[in-house]
N, C-alpha and C positions, 0 to 999 in steps of 0.2 A: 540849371545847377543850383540856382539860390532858390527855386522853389523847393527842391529836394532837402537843401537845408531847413527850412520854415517846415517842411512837413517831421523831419526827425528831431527837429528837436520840440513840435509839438505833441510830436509820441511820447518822448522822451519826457514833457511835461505832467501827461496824460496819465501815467505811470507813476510818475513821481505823488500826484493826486488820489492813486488808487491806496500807492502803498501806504499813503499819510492820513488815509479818510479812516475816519474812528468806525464810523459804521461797518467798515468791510473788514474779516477779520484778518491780521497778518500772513501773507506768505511766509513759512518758514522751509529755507533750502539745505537738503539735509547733504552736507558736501562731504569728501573724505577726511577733510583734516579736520571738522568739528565731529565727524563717529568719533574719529583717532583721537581726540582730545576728549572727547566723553569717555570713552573705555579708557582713559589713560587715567582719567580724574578714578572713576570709580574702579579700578585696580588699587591704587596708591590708596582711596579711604578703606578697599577689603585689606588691605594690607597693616594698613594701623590699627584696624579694628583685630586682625587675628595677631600680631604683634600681643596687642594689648590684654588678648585673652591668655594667651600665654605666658605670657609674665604673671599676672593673677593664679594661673594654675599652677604653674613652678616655683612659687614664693608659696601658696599655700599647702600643699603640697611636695616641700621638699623633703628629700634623702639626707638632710646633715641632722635628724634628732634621731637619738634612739631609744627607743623604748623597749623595756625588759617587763618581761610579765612571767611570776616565779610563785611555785607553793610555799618556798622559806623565803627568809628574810634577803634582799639584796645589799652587799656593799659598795660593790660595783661593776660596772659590764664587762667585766673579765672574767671573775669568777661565778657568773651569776648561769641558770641553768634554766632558759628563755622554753619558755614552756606554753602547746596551744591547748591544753585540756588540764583539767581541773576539777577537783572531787566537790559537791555541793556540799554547803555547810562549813568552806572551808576561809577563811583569809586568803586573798589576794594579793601577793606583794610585788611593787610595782619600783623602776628605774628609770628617771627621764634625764637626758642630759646633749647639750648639744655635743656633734661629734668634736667641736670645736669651738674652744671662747667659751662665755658664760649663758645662761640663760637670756638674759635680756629683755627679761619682762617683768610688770608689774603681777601679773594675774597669769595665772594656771589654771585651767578648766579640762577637767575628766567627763568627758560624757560618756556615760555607758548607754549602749542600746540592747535591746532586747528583740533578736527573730523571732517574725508571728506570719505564718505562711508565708515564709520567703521573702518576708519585708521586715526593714529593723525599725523598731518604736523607739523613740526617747525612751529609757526607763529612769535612771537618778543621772545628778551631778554632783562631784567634788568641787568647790574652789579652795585655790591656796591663792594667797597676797604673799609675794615674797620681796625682795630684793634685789635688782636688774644684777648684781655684780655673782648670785647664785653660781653654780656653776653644775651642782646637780641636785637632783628630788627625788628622795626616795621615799615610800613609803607602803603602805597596804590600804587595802579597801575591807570594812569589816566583813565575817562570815554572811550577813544578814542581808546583803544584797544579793547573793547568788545560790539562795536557796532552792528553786528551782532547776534542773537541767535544761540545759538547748545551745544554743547559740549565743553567743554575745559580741557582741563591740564594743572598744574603748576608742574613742575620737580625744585627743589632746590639742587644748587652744593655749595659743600664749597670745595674751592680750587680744582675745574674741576671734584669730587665726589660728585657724587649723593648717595643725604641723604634721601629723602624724593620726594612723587607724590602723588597729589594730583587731581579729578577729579570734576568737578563741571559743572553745566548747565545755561547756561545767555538766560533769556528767553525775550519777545517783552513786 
């Protein structure tokens, strides 16, 4: 009986020597409860990571602005008469205002793009510097940007976030 002892716990030793010898490389035992804690781990990180992208898309991309794009003059989005086409050669007159509360930015950026086989180009930018307590912007874009017909897009940033995109057609 005590040699059975002397022999297992010389295995036992034996073992202990394999798994601590630098030379050989570790055993690693893939059990259920470290899958389950791996899949658990990286659940929980896809999970913060699509949280996170989502929030970025729906802050930048939010429904509380609205943007009015009119051949006359706008005063405000009640009376104003939101139009997707457009005669070239013409003024552009435009309404931005949150649904709710004031603007809240320092900077307003208009990027118009320009369709060119079915892809939109940067073509000009507006900046306005306003005042965070705003509460709306109205104004036009001169005739001499949309002397051409096609396609266009208006992209609106408040403080280098984009809020809102808009698509319209300037025809001949």
């Amino acid at each position: 009986m005590n040699e059975n002892k002397t022999e297992f716990t010389e295995e036992m030793n034996s073992e202990k020597h394999k798994l601590s010898n630098p030379e050989e490389p570790a055993k690693v035992r893939f059990t259920k409860k470290r899958i389950f804690s791996f899949v658990v781990r990286i659940g929980i990180i896809a999970a913060v990571i699509g949280i996170a992208v989502f929030l970025i898309l729906f802050n930048t991309m939010s429904g509380d602005i609205v943007l009015l794009l009119s051949p006359q003059e706008v005063t405000s989005d009640n009376d104003a008469e939101d139009s997707v086409s457009f005669k070239s050669n013409s003024k552009l007159y435009f309404f931005i205002a949150p649904k709710s509360g004031n603007i809240s930015s320092d900077r307003v950026i208009l990027e118009i793009h320009f369709e060119k086989k079915g892809q939109f180009f940067h073509y000009k930018q507006i900046s306005y510097e306003i005042d965070k307590n705003f509460k709306k912007l109205r104004s036009f874009i001169p005739e001499d940007y949309f002397m051409r017909p096609g396609k266009y897009r208006i992209d609106v940033f408040f403080d280098n976030n984009r809020k809102i995109s808009r698509e319209f057609v300037v025809e001949k």
